[in-house]
C-alpha positions in Angstrom: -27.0 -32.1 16.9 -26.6 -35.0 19.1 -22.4 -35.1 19.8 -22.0 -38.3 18.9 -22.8 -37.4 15.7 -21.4 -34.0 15.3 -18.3 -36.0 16.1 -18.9 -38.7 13.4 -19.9 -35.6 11.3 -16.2 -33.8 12.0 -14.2 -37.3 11.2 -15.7 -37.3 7.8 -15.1 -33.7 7.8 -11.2 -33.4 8.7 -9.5 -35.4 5.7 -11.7 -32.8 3.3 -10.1 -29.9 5.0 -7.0 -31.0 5.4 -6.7 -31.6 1.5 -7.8 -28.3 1.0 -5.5 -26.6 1.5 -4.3 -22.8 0.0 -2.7 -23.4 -3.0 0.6 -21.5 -3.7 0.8 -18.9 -6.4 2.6 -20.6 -9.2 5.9 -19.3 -10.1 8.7 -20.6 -12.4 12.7 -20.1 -11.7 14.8 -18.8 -14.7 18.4 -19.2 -13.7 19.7 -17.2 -17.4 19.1 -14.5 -19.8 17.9 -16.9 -22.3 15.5 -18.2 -20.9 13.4 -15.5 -20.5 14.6 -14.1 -23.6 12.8 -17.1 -24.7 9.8 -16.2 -22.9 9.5 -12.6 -24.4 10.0 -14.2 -27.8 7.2 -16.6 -27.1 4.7 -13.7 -26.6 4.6 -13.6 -30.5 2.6 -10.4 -31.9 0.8 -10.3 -28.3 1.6 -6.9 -26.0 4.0 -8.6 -23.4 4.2 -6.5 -20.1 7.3 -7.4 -17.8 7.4 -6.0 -14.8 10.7 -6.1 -12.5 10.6 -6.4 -8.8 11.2 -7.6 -5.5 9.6 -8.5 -2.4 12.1 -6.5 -0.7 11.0 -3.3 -2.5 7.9 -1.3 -1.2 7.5 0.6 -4.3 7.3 -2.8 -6.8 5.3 -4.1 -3.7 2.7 -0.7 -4.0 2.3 -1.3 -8.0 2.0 -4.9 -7.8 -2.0 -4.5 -7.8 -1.8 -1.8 -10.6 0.2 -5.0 -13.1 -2.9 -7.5 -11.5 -5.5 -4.8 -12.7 -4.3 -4.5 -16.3 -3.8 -8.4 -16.2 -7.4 -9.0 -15.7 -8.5 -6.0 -17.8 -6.7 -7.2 -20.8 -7.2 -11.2 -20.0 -9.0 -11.8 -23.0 -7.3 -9.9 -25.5 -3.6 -9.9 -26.9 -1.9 -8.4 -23.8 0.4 -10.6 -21.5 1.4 -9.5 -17.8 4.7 -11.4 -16.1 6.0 -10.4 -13.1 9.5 -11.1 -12.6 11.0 -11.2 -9.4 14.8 -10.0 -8.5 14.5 -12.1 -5.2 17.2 -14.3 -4.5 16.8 -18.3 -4.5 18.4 -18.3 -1.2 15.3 -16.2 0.0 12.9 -18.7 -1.7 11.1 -20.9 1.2 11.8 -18.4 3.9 10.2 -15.0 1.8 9.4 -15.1 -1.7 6.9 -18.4 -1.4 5.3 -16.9 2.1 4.7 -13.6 0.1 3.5 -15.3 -2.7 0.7 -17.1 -0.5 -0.1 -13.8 1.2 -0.7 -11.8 -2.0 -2.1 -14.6 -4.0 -1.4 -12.6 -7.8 -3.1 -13.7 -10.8 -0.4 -13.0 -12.8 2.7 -15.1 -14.1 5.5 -15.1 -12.0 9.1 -15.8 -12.8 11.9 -15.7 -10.2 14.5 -14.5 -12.4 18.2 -15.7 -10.2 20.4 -14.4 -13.3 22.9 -12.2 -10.7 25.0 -11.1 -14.2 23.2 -8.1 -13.8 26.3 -5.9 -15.8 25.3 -8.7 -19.0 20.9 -8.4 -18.8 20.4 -5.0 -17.8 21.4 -3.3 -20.9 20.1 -6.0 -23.3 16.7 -5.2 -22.2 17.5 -1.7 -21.9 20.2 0.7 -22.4 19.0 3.3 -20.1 18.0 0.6 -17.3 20.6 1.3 -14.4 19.2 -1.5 -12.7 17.2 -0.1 -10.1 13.2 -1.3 -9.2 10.4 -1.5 -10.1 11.0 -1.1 -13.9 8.8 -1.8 -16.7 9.4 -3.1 -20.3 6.6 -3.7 -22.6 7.4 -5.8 -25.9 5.0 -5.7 -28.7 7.2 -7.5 -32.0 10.1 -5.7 -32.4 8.6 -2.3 -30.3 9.9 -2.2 -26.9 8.9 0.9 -24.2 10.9 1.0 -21.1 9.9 3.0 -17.8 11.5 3.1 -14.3 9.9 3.7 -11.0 6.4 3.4 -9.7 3.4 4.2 -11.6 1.3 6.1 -9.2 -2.0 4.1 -10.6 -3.5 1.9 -13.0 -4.6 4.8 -15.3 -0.9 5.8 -15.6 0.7 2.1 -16.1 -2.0 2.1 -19.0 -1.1 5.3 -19.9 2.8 3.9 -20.6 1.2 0.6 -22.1 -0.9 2.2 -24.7 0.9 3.0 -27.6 1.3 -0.5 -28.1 -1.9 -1.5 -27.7 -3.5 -0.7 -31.1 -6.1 -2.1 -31.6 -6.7 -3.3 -28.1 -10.0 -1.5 -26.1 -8.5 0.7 -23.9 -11.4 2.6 -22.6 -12.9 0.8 -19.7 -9.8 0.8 -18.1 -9.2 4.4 -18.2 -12.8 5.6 -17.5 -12.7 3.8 -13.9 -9.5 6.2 -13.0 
């Protein structure tokens, strides 16, 4: 290519790159209980799984991909996968939005900045001591709770599934 024209070529080029930039994963902040209260109530009849981590936390940060596998697994039937994060606003631009990019999830993501732990804890569980990563599947008025890390997918299904009725769980499990 002759340069003139390669250079013609690249200043029609550079305004197209430089609007295409990466995208940041979405994310919503809930500063209260209610409002994701109001979130689990909006997952209706639907299998809502709610995971609870941080960025700060290599465990939540091992399982993450295990939550994005049973996200895309389920995507077109009833189950629901949010990922709510325990980072604090403070920590917003300079780590949870970086990490965010890096790890580009597929899955909602709620930075949940409620830090009346004592008051949330034990209304979404009453064994929860408030450590992460913990787990607490809603189905109705069923709710399953687990702490720690789930080693795998196959055993974060495993938990999942006896409120899944209904739902096809054997792909999933056959790839484990």
């Amino acid at each position: 290519m002759h340069p003139y024209r390669f250079f013609r070529f690249a200043v029609l080029l550079l305004p197209l790159l430089a609007s295409c930039r990466l995208v940041a994963q979405q994310y919503v902040i809930y500063d209260s209980l209610p409002q994701l209260e109001e979130r689990i109530r909006k997952a209706g009849k639907d299998v809502l799984v709610v995971n609870f981590w941080a960025t700060w936390c290599p465990p939540c940060v091992e399982e993450l991909p295990y939550f994005e596998e049973l996200r895309e697994h389920y995507a077109t039937q009833n189950v629901q996968v949010v990922l709510v994060s325990l980072d604090f606003k403070s920590q917003l631009e300079k780590k949870f939005v970086p990490f965010l990019h890096k790890h580009q999830l597929k899955s909602e993501v709620i930075l949940f900045a409620d830090q009346d732990a004592n008051t949330w804890i034990p209304r979404l569980s009453e064994t929860w001591d408030g450590g992460v990563p913990a787990t607490v599947v809603f189905q109705g008025n069923k709710t399953i709770f687990h702490q720690g890390k789930f080693e795998n997918t196959a055993e974060l299904e495993a938990f999942v599934r006896p409120l899944l009725k209904g739902v096809n769980t054997s792909v999933l499990s056959s790839k484990r």
